[in-house]
Z-matrix of the N, CA and C atoms (Angstrom, degrees):
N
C 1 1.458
C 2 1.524 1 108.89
N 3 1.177 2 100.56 1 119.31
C 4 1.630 3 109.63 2 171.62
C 5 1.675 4 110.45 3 -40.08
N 6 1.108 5 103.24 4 149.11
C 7 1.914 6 106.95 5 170.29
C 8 1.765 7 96.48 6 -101.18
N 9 1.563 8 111.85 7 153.92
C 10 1.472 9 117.25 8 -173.55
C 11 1.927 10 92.57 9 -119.50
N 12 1.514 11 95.84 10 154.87
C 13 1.379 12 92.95 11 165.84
C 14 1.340 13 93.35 12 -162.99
N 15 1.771 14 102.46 13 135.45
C 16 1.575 15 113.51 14 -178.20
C 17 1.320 16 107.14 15 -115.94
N 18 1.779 17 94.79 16 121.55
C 19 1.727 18 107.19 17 174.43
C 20 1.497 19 117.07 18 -103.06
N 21 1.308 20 101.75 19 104.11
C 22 1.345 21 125.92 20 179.55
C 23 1.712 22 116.35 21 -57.19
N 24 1.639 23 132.97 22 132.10
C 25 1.340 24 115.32 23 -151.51
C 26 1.493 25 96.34 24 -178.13
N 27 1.522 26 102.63 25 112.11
C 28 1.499 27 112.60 26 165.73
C 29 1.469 28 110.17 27 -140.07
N 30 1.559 29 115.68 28 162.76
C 31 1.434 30 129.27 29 -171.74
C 32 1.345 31 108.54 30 -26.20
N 33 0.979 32 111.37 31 127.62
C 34 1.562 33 123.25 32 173.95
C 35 1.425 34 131.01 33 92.68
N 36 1.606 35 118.58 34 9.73
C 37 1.299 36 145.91 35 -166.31
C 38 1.866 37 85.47 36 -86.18
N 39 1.340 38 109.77 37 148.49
C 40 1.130 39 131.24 38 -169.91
C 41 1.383 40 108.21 39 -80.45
N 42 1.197 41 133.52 40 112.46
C 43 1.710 42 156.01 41 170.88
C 44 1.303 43 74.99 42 -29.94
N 45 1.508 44 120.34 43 -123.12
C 46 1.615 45 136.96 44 -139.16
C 47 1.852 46 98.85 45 -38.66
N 48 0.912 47 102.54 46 -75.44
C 49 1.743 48 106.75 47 -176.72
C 50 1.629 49 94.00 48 -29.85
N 51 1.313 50 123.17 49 -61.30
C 52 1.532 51 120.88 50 -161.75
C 53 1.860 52 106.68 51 -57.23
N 54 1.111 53 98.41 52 -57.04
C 55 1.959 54 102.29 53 179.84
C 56 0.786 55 108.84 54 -79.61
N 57 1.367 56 147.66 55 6.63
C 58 1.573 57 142.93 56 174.19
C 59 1.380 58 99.22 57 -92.13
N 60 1.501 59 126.28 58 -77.36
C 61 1.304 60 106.64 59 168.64
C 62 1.329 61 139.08 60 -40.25
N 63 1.222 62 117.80 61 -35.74
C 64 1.788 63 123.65 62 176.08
C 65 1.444 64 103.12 63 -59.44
N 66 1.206 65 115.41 64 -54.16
C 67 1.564 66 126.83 65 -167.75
C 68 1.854 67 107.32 66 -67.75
N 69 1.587 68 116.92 67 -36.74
C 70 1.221 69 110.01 68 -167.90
C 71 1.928 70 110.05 69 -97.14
N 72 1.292 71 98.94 70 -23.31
C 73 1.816 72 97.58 71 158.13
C 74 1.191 73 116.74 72 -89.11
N 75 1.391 74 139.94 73 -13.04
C 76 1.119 75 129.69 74 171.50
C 77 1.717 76 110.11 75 -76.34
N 78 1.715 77 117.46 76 -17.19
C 79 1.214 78 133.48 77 161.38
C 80 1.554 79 118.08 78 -53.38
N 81 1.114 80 109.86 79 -32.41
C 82 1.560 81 134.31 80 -158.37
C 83 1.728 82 89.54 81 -105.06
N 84 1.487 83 128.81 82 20.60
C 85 1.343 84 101.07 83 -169.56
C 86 1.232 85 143.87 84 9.87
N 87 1.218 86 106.96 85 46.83
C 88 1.947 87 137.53 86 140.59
C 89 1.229 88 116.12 87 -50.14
N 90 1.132 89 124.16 88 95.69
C 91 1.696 90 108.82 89 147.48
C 92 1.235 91 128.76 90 -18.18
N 93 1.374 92 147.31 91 127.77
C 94 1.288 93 132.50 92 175.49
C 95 1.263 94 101.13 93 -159.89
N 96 1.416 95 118.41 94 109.53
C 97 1.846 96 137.34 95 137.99
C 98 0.777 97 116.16 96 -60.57
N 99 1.021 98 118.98 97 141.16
C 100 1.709 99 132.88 98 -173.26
C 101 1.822 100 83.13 99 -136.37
N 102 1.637 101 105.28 100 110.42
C 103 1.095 102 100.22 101 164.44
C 104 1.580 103 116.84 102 -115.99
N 105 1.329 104 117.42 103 174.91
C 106 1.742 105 109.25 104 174.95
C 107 1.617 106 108.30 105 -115.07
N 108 1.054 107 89.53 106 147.89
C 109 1.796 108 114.62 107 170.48
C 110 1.586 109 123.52 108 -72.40
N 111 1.759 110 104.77 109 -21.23
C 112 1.745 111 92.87 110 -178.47
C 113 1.141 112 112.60 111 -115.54
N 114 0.975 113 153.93 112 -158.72
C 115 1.788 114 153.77 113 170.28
C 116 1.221 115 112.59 114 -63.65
N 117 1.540 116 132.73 115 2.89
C 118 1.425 117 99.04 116 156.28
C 119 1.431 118 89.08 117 -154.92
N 120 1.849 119 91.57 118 178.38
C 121 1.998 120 94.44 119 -174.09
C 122 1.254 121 121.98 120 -75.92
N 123 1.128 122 121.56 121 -19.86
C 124 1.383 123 135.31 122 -178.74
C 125 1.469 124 100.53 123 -66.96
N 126 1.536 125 119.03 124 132.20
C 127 1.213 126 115.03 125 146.27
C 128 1.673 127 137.44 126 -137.91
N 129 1.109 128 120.00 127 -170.47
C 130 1.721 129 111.72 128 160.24
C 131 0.756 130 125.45 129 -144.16
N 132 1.475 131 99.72 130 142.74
C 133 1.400 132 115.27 131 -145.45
C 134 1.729 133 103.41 132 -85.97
N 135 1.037 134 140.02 133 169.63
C 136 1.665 135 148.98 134 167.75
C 137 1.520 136 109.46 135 -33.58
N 138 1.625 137 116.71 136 -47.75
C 139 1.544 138 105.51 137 177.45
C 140 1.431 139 111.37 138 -127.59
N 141 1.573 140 113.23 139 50.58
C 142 1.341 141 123.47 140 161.23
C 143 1.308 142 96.99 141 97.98
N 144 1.271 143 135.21 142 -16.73
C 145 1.755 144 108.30 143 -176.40
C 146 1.304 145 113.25 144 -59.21
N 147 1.140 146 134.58 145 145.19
C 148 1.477 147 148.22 146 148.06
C 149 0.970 148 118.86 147 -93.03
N 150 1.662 149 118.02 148 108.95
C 151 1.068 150 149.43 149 160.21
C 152 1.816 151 129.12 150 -70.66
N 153 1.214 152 137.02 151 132.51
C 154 1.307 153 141.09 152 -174.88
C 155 1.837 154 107.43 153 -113.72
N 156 1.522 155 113.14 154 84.16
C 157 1.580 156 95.65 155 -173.65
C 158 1.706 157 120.60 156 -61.75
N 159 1.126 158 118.19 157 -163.60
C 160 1.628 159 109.75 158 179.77
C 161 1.563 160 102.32 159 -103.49
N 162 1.397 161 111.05 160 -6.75
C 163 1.340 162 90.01 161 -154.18
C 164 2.051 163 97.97 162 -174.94
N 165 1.153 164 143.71 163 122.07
C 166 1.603 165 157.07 164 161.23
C 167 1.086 166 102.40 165 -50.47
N 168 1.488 167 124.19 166 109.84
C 169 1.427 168 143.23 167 168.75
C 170 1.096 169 107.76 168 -15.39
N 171 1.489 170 107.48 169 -87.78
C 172 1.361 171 115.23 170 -178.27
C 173 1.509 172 139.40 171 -34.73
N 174 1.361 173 102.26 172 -17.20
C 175 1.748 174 124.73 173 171.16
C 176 1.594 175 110.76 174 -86.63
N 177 1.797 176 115.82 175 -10.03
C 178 1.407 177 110.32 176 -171.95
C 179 1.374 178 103.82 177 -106.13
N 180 1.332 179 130.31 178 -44.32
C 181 1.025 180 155.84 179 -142.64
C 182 1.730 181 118.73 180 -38.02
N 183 1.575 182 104.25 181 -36.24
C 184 1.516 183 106.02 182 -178.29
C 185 1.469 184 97.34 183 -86.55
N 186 1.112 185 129.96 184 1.51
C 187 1.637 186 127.18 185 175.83
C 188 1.444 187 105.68 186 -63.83
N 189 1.627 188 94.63 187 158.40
C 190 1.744 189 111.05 188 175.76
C 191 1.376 190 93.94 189 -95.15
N 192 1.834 191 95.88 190 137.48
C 193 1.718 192 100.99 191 165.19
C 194 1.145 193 93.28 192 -139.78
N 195 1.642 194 107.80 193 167.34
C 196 1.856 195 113.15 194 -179.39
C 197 1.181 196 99.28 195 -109.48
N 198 1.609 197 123.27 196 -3.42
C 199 1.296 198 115.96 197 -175.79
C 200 1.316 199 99.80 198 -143.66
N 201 1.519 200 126.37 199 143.36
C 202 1.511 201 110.34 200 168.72
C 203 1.582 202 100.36 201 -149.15
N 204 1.757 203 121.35 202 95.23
C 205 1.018 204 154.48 203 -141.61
C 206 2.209 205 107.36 204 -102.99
N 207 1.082 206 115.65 205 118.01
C 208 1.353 207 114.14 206 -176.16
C 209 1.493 208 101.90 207 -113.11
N 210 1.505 209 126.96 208 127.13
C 211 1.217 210 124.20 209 160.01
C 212 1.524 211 121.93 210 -60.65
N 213 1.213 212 127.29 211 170.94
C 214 1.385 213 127.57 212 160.89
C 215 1.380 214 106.44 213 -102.27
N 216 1.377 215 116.42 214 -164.61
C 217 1.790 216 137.18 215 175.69
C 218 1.663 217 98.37 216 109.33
N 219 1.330 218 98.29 217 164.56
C 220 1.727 219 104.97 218 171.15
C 221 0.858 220 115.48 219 -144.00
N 222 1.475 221 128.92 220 138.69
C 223 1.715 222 92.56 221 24.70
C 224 1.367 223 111.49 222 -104.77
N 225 1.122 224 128.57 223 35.43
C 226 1.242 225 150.85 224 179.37
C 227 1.853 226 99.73 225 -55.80
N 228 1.330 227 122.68 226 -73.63
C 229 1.820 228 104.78 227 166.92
C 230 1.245 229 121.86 228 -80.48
N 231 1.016 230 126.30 229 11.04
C 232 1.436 231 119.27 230 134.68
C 233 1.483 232 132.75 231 -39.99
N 234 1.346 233 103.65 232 -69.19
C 235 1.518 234 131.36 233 175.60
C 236 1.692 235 89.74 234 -56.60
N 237 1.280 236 139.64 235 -72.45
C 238 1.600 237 122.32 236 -170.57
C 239 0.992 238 116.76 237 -71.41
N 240 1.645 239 137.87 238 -1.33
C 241 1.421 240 141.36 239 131.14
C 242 1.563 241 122.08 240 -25.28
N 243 1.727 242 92.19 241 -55.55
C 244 1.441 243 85.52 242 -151.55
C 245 1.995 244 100.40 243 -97.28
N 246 1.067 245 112.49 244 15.61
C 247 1.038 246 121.08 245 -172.85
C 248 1.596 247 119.43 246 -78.22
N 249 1.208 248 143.17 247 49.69
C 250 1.045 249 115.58 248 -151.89
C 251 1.895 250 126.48 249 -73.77
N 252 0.835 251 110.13 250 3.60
C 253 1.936 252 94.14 251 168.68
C 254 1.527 253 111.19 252 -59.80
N 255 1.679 254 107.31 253 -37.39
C 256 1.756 255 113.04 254 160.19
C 257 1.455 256 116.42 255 -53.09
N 258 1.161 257 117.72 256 -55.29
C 259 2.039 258 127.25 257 -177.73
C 260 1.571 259 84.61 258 -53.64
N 261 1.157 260 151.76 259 -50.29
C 262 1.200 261 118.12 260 -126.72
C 263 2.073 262 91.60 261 -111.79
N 264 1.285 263 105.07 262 -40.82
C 265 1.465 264 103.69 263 156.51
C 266 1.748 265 119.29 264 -40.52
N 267 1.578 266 108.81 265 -52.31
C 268 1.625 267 102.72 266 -166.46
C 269 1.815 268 90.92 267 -71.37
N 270 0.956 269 120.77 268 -58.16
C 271 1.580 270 123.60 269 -174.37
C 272 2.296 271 96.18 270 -39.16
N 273 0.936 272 112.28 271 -17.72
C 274 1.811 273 100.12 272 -158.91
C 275 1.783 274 64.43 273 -106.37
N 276 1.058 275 159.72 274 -109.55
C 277 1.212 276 148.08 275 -158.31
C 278 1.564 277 124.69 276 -21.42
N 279 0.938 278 114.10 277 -30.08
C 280 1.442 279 126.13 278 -166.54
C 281 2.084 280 94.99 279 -73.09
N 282 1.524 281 76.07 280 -68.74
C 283 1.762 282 96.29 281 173.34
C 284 1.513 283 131.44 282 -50.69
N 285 2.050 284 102.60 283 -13.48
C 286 1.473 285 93.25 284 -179.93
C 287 1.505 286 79.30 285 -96.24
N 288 1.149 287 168.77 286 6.44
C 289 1.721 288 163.45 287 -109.26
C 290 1.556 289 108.31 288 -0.99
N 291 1.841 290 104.50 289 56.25
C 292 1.296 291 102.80 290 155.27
C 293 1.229 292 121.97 291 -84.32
N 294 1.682 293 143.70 292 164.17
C 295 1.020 294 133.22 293 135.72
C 296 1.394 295 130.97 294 -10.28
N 297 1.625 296 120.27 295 109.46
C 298 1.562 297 112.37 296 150.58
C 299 1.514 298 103.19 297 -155.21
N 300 2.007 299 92.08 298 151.08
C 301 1.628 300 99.18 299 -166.72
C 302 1.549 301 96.98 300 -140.13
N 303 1.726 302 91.29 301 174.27
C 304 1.673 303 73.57 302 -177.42
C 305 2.151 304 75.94 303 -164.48
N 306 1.093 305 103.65 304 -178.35
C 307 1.634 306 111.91 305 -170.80
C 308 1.604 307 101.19 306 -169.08
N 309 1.354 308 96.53 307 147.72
C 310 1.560 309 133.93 308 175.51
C 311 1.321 310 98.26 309 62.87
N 312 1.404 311 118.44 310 -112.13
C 313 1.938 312 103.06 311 -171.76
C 314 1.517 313 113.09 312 -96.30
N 315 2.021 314 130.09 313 0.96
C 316 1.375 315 111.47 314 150.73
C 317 1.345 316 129.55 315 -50.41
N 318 1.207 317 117.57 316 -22.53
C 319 1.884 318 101.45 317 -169.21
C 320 1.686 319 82.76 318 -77.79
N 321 1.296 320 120.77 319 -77.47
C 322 1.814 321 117.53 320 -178.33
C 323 1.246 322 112.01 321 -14.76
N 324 1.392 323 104.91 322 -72.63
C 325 1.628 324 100.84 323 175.92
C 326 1.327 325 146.15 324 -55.64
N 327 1.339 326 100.73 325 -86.63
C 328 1.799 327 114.09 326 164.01
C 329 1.836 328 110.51 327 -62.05
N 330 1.296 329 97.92 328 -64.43
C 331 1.888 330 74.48 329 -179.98
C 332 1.476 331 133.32 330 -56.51
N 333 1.561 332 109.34 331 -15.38
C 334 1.493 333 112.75 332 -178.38
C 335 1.316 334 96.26 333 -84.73
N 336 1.058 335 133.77 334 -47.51
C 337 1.595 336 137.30 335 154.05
C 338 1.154 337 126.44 336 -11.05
N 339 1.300 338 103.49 337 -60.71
C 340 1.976 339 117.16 338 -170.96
C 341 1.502 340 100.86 339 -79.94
N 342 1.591 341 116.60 340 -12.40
C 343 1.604 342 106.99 341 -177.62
C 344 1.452 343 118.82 342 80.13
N 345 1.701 344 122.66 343 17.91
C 346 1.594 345 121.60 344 -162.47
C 347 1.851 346 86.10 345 -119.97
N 348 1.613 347 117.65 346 36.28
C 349 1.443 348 95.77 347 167.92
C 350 1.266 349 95.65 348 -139.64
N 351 1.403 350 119.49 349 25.45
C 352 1.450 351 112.24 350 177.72
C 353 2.078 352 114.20 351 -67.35
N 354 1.176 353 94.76 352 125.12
C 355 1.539 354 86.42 353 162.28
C 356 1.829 355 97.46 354 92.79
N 357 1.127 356 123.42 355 -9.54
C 358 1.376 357 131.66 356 -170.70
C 359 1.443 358 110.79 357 -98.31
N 360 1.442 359 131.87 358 159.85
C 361 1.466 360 166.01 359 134.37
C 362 1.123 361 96.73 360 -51.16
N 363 1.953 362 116.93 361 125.54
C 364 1.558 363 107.57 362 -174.26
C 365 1.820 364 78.28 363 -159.19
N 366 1.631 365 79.21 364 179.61
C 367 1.801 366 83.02 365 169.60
C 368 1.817 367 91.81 366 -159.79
N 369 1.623 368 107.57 367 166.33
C 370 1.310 369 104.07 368 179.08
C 371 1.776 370 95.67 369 -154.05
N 372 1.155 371 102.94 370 -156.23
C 373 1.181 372 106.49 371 -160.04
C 374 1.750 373 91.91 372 -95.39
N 375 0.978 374 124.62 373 92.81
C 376 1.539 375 131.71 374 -169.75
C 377 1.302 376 103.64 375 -12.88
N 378 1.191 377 135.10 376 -92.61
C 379 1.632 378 147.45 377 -173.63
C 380 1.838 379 91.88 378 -18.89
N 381 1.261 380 124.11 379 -34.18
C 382 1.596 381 116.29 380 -169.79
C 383 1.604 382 111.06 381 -99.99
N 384 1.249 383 127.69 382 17.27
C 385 1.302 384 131.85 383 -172.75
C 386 1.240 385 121.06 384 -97.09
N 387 1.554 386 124.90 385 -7.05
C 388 0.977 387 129.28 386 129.84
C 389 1.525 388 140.69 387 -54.51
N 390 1.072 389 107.07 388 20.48
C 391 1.361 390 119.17 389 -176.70
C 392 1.632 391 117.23 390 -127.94
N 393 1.058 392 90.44 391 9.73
C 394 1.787 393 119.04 392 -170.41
C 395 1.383 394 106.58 393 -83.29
N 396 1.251 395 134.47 394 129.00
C 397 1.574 396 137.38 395 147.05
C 398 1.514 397 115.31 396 -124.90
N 399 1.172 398 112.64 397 153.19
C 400 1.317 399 114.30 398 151.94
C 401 1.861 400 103.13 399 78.72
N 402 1.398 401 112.01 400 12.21
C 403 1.581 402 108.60 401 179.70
C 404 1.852 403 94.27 402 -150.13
N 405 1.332 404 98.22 403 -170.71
C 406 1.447 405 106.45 404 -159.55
C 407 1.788 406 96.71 405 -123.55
N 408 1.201 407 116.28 406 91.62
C 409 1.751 408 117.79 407 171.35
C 410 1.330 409 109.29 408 -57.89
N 411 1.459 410 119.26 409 123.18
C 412 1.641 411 139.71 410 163.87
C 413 1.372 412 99.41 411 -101.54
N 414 1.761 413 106.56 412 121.56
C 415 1.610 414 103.59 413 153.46
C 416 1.761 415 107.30 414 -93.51
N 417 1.307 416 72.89 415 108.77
C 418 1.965 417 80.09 416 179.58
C 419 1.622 418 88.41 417 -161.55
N 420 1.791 419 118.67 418 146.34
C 421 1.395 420 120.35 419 -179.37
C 422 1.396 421 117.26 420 -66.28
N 423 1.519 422 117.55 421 -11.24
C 424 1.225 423 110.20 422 162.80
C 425 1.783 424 117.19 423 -153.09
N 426 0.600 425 114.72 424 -162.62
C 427 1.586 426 119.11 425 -154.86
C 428 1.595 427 110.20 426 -156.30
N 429 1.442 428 151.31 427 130.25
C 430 1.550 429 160.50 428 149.89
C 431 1.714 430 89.07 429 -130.12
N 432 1.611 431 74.77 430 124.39
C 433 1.359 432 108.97 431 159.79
C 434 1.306 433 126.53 432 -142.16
N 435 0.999 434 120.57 433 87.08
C 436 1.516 435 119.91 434 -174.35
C 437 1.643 436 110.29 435 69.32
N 438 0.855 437 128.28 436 -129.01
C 439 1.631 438 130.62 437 178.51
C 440 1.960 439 111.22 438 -85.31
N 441 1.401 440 96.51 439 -14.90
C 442 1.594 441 108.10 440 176.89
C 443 1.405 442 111.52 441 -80.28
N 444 1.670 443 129.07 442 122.58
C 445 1.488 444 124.62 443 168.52
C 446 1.325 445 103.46 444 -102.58
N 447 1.337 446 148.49 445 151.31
C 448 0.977 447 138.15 446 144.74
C 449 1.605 448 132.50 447 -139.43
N 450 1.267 449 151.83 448 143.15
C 451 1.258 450 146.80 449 -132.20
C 452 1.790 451 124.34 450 -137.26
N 453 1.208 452 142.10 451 170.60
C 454 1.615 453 113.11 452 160.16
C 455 0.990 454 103.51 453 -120.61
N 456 1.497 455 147.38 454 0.94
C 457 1.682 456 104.50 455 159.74
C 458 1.775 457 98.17 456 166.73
N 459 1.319 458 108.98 457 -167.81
C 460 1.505 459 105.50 458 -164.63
C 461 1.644 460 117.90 459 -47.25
N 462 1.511 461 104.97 460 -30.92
C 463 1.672 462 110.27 461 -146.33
C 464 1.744 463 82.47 462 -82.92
N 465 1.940 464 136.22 463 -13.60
C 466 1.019 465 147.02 464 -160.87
C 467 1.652 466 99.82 465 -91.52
N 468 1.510 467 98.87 466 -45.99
C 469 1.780 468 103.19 467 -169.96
C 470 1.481 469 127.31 468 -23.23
N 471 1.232 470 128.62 469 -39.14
C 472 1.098 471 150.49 470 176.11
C 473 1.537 472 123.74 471 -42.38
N 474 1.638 473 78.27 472 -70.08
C 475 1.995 474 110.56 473 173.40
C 476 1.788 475 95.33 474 -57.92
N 477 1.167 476 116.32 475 -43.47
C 478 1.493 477 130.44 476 -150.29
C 479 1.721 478 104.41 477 -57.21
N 480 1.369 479 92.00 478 -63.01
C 481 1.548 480 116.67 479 -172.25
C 482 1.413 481 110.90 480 -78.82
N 483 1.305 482 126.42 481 -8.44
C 484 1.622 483 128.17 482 155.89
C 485 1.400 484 113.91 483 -80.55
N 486 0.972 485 117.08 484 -36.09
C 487 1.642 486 121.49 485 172.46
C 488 1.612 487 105.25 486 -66.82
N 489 0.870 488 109.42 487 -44.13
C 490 1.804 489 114.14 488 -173.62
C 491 1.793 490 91.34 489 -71.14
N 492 1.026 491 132.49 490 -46.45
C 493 1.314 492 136.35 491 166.82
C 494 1.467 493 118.06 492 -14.68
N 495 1.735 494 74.91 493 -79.00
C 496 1.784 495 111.47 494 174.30
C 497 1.461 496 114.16 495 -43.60
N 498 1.300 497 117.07 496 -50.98
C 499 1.602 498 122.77 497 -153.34
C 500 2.198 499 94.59 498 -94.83
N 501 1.026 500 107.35 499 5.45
C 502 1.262 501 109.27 500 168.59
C 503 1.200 502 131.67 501 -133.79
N 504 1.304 503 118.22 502 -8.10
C 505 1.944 504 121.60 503 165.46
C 506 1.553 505 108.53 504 -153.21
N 507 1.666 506 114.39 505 27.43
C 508 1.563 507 134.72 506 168.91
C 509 1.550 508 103.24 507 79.99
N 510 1.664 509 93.67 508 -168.05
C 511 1.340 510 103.01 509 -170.33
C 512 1.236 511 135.77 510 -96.69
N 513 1.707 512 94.92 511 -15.20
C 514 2.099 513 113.53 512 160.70
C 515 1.380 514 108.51 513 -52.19
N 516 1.801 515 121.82 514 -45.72
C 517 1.318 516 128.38 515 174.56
C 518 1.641 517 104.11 516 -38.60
N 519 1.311 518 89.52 517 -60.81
C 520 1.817 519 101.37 518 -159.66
C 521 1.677 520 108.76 519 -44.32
N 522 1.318 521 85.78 520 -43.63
C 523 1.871 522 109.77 521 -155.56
C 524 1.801 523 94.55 522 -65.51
N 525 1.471 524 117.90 523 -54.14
C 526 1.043 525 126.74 524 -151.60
C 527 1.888 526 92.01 525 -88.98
N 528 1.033 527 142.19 526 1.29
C 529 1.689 528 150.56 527 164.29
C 530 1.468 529 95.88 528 -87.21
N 531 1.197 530 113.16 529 -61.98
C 532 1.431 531 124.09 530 -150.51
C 533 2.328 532 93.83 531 -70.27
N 534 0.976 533 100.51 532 -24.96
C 535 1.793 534 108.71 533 -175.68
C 536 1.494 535 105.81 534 -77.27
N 537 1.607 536 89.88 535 -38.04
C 538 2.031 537 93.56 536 -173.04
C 539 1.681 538 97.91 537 -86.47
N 540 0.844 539 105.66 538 0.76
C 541 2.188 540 101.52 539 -179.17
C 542 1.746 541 104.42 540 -109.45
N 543 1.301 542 111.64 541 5.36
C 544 1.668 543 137.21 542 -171.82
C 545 1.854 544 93.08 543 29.81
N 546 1.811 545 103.79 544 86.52
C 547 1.703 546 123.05 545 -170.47
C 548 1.585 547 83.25 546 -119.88
């Protein structure tokens, strides 16, 4: 059975972080939706990319995912911060100990938001770690904690989305993506 992972994504979500993951689990033959957060599928990204999601949040939402992945950029996690039909999905994932990750200023934002990093090992996009309570900031490019991944930012994406790889169809997956992308 295929593994699913839904990448959550509205205006202002960070280009590289956004196609790096789509491109490197869809490597990993992952399922992956990329749905959007605002009224339509189209979006843009932080430095002009235009993006086409598969599919309007709100139409996915009672679906099973093993992964449910938030880009950073701004104000791009801002906007999936403040969204809550997203908060209340990542919070029902968090709580069954599914997979969820997020990089550069989503974990700061939206995940400190939704309340699913209390008590956890996290990392963010440094400049946003002041915005942190109630969890433990790692400067390190990435972060596993329990079912939580989290990352700091484009120059990380890479590392980011091999680990998410890893932590969902092992590490031969990882190894054997990461050989064909010559990582």
């Amino acid at each position: 059975m295929s593994k699913r992972a839904l990448i959550a994504v509205a205006d202002g979500v960070e280009d590289l972080e956004c196609v790096t993951l789509i491109d490197v689990l869809r490597r990993a033959d992952i399922e992956v939706l990329v749905a959007s957060i605002g009224e339509r599928r189209m979006i843009t990204c932080a430095r002009g990319t235009r993006l086409t999601a598969d599919a309007m949040l709100v139409d996915v939402l009672a679906q099973d995912f093993d992964l449910i992945v938030l880009p950073g950029g701004m104000p791009g996690a801002q906007h999936l911060a403040d969204f809550e039909p997203l908060a209340e999905r990542v919070r029902k994932q968090a709580k069954a100990g599914e997979l969820f990750a997020a990089i550069c200023a989503a974990p700061a934002l939206a995940l400190q938001s939704y309340g699913v990093l209390r008590q956890r090992r996290m990392t963010c996009y440094p400049a946003f770690s002041d915005r942190l309570s109630g969890c433990t900031f790692v400067d390190e490019a990435v972060v596993v904690d329990g079912n939580c991944i989290t990352s700091q930012g484009p120059g990380t994406a890479l590392a980011f989305a091999l680990t998410l790889v890893e932590q969902l169809v092992g590490r031969g997956t990882r190894t054997d993506v990461a050989k064909a992308m010559l990582v």
